[in-house]
N, C-alpha and C positions, 0 to 999 in steps of 0.2 A: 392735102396729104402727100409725104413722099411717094415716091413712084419707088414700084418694087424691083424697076431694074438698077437701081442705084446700091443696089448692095450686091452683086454680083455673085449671088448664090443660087444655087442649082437646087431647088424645095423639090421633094418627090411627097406628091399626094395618093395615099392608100386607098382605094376605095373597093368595097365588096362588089361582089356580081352582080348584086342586085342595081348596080350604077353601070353596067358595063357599055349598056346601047345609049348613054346619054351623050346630049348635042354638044353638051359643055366642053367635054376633053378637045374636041377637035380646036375649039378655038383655042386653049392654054395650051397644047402642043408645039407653039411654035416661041412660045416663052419660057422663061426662066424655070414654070413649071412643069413637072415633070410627072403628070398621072400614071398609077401602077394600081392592075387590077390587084387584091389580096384574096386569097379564095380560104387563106386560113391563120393559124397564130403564125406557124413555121414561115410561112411566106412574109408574113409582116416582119418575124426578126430578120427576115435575110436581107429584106429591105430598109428596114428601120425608115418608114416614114416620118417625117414631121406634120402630116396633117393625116388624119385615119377618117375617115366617110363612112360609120356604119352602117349595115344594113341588116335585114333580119337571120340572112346565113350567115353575120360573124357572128350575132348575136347568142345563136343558136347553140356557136361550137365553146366562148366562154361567156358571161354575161358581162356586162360593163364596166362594173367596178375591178372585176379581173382585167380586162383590157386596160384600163389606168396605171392600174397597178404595175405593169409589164410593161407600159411606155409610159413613165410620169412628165417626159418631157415633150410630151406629144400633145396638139390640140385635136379636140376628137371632135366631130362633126356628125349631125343624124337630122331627115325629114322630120316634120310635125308631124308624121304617121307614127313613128317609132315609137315616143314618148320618152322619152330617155331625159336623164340631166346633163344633156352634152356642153361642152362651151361654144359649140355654135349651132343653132337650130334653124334650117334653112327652109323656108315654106311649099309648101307645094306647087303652088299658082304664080310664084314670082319667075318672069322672062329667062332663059340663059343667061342673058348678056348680065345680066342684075346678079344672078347666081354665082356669074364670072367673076364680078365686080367683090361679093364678097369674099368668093374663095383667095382673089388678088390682096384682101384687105387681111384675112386669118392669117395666110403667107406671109404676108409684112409684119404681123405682129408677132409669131413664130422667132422670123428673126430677130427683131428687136429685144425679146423673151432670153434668146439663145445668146445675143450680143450680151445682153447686161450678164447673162450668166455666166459669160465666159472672162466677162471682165472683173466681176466679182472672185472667179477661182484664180484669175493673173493677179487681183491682187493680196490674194491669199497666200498663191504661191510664193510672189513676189515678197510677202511680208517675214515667210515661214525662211527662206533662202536669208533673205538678211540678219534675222535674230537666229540662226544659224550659222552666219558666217561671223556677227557678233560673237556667239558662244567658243567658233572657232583660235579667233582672234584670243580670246579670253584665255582659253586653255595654252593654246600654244605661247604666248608670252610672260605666261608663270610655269612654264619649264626649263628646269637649268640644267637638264642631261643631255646631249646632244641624241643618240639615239635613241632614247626616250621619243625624243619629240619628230625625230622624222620618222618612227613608227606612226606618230598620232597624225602626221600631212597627210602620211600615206592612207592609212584607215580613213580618214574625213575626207580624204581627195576619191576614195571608193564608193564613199555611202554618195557624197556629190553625183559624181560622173553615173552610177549603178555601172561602174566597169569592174569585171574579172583580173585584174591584174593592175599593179603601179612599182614605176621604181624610181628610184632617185642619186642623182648622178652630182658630185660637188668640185669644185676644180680646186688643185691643189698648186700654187705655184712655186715651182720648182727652183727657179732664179730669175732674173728680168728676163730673161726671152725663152726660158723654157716653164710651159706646163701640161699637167696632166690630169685628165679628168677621171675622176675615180670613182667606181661604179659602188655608194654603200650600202645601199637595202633595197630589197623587191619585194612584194607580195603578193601571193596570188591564192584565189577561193581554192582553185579546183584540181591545183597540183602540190605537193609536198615533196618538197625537193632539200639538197644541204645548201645552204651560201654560202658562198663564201668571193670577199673581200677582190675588186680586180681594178687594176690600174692600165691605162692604156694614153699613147699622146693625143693631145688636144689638137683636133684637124677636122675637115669636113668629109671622112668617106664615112660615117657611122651619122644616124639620123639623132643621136643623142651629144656629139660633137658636132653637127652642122649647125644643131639650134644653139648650143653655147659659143659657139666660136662666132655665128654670123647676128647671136642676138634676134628670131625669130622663130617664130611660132609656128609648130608644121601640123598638120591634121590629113589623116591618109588613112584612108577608106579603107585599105584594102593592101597589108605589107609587103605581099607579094607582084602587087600588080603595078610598081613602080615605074615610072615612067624613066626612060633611056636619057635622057638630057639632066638628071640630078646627078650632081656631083657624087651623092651618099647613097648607100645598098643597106639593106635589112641581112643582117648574122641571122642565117636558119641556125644556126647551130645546136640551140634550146632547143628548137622545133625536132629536130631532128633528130636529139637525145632521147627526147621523152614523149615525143608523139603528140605534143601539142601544137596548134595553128593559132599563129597571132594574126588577126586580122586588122581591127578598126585602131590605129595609134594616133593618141594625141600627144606633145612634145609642147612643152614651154616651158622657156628660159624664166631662172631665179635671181635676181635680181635684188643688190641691195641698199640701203640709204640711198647712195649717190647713185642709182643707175646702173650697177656696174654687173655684170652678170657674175654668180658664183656657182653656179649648176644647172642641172635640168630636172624635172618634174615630167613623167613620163607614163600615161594611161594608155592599159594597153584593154582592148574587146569589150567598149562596153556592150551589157544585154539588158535585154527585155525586162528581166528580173533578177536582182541579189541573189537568190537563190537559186539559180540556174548553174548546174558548171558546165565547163569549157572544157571537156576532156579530150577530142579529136576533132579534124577537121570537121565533118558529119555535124556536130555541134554548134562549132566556131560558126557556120554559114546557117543553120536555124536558128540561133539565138542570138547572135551579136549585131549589135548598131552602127551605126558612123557616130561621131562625134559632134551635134548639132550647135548652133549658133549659141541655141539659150545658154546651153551646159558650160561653153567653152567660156562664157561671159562669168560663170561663176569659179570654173576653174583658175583662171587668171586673177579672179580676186585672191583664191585660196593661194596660188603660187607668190602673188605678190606680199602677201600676209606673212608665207615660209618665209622667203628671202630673208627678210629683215628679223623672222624671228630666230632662221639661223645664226645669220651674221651676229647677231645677240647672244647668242647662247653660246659662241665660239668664243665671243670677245670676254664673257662672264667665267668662262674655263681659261682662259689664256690668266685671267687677271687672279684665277683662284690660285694656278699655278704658278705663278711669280711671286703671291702671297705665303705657297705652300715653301717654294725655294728660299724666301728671305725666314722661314721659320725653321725651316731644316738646317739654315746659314746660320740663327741666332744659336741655335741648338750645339749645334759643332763646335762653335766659337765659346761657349759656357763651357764645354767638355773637356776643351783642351787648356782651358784655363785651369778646369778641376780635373786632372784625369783620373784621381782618385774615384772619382763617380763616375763615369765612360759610361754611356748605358740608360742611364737612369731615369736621365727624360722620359726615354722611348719607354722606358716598362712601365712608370708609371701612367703613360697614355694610352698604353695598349692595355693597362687594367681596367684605368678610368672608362673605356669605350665599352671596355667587356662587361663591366660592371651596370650600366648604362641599360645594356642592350639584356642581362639578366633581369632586371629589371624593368624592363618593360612588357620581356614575356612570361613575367610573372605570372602564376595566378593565384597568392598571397590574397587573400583579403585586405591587409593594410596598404598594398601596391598596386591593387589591380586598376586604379585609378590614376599611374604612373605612369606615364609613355612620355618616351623622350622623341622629337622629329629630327628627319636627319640633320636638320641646320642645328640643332642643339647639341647632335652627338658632333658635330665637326667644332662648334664652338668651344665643347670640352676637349674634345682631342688637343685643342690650338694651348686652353689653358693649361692643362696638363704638360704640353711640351715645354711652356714658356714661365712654369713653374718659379725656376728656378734664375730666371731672368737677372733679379736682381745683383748675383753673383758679378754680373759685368762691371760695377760700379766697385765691387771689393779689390781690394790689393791683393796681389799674389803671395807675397809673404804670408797671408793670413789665408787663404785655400788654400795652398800645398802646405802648410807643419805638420809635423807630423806627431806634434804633441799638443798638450793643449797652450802651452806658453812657449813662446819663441825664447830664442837663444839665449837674445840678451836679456830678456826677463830672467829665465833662469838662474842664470850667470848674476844677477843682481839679489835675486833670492842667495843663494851660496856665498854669496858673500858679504852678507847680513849674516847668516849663519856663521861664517867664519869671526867674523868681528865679535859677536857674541862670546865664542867661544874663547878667542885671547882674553878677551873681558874679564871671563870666568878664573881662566887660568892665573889672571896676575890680583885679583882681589883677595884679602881673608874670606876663611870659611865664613864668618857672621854674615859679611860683606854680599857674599854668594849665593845665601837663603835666600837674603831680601831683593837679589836681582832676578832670582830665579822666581819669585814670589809674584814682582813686573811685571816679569814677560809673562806670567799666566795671565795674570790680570789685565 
């Protein structure tokens, strides 16, 4: 059998008064375990044993099945005096050293008990964190709004971390050697504040420019209590508007396709619990955490995931708007072919949209099963503009007349008409019936 010191855990064994003069504890005193008289429930919670030894004084204060109940993850031990259905029943007659030997053997299985159990809840947790960061993934790369979707980093990078606060920071480049990181959204549980939009240069005295400029990951305990040898200081500024205390900050860089950093990803207090707020410092130092290894392991998924689902959702707006300019380009270019119509595109796609959107908030009987989604109203909008497209292909003589027959048509009629007319005038009357009799016919 393994030896119980190979797990290097500290077992505290409970045992009632009625165990208190036994010869036993003195020899497991100098091992791993760890005897504690319990004289009642209260004492057992404060202890939380892993092995409980009853006797007839716990007995007495709840009965057995309530003592399970109240530590299910405990083995409970009792004499053959007792009678009890304990999982270990230890004989009267049998030596110390023999008694030792069991208690050593319950301990061992305790742990083994508590190992699998905890290895069962890692990989539970372990499972829940991934088909969660799946879901994440999911979400964020069928979003085409940009802050749409860094509301949703933010929100999922909150439920993650259980932090009070996150904000998100995206660099903008200004020209080849200038840029600037621009501060676009924050969120926070426990304060309601205005945003608004700020731009500042990209350098290392600010802990949200040090991680994008130097490309790493900062994690601090404690915002105030920074060390003298960092280049970058914490802005009380917030703090000191509104009377909140940032404490625990996590900082990691966003990063896209290739590597390339495009912001920061910034968790500010996490706590104990979602539910908790962050109102003063009073609070910030009872309720907030440091930012632990497991967490940060998942953070860095979620920021890695951002990255690229920004840099996506940029590149998908750059290209909607290039698509929107070469349609407003086609548009213009029809207009001015026809300026008689100047206009016309655009009203009829600002009807078609309206119409669309009346329409969907119908509640018609024959329509209320009608809902257009936004990529269908933008598709109509697009066909709407480009209606009239075909125009590019017609001649301009034939868009600007201003009648229904051009000049020389005209001019070719009238003068059919005229020739008739001499006709008329140089024939006899008989001659003249039966011409004019003709041309009906």
């Amino acid at each position: 059998m393994n030896s119980l010191s190979n797990t290097q855990r500290t077992i505290t064994i409970g045992y009632g008064p009625g165990y208190s003069k036994s010869d036993v504890w003195a020899d497991l005193k100098s091992k791993l375990i760890i005897p504690t008289e319990i004289v009642s429930i209260a004492a057992a919670q404060r202890y939380n044993p892993a092995l409980i030894l009853l006797d007839h004084h716990l007995v007495r204060e709840i009965d057995h099945a309530q003592w399970v109940e109240k530590f299910p993850d405990a083995i409970f031990l009792c004499t053959e005096s007792m009678d009890l259905d304990a999982d270990l029943i230890l004989s009267n007659n049998l030596p110390y050293r023999q008694t030792c030997k069991l208690l050593e053997m319950a301990c061992y299985q305790w742990v083994l008990k508590s190992e699998k159990t905890e290895r069962a809840k890692m990989r539970y947790t372990s499972f829940r964190y991934l088909k969660k960061l799946a879901d994440i993934s999911i979400s964020l790369s069928s979003e085409d709004d940009l802050m749409t979707l860094l509301r949703k980093i933010l929100e999922e990078g909150q439920n993650i971390a259980c932090c009070d606060a996150a904000s998100l920071f995206l660099i903008d480049e200004i020209n080849d050697h200038e840029r600037d990181l621009v501060f676009k959204l924050t969120q926070n549980d426990s304060l309601e504040f205005p945003f608004e939009e700020l731009r500042f240069p990209l350098d290392e005295s600010s802990i949200a420019g040090y991680v994008a400029h130097t490309d790493t990951e900062l994690n601090i305990p404690d915002a105030y209590q920074l060390s003298r040898d960092v280049p970058y200081e914490f802005n009380r500024s917030f703090d000191q508007k509104t009377g909140y205390r940032t404490k625990s900050i996590l900082a990691i860089p966003l990063a896209n396709k290739q590597q390339e950093v495009i912001g920061v990803l910034q968790f500010i207090n996490r706590k104990k619990a979602r539910s908790l707020k962050v109102t003063d410092e009073k609070s910030a130092l009872a309720y907030t955490l440091p930012f632990d290894s497991d967490i940060n392991v998942l953070l860095q998924a979620l920021a890695s995931q951002a990255g690229i689902a920004i840099e996506n959702t940029i590149l998908q707006n750059d290209i909607k708007a290039l698509f929107e300019g070469f349609v407003n380009a086609s548009v213009s270019a029809i207009e001015q072919r026809d300026p008689t119509t100047s206009g016309h595109s655009f009203r009829v796609a600002d009807l078609c949209v309206d119409l669309a959107s009346s329409v969907s908030s119908s509640n018609l009987t024959r329509m209320r099963n009608i809902r257009f989604t936004d990529t269908e109203v933008r598709e109509l909008r697009y066909a709407a503009l480009l209606h009239d497209f075909g125009k590019v292909g017609v001649r301009e003589s034939v868009l600007v007349k201003e009648k229904k027959l051009t000049a020389g048509s005209l001019e070719n009629i009238q003068y059919r008409i005229w020739l008739a007319q001499e006709k008329l005038r140089t024939l006899p009357l008989a001659d003249n019936w039966r011409c004019i009799a003709r041309a009906r016919l």
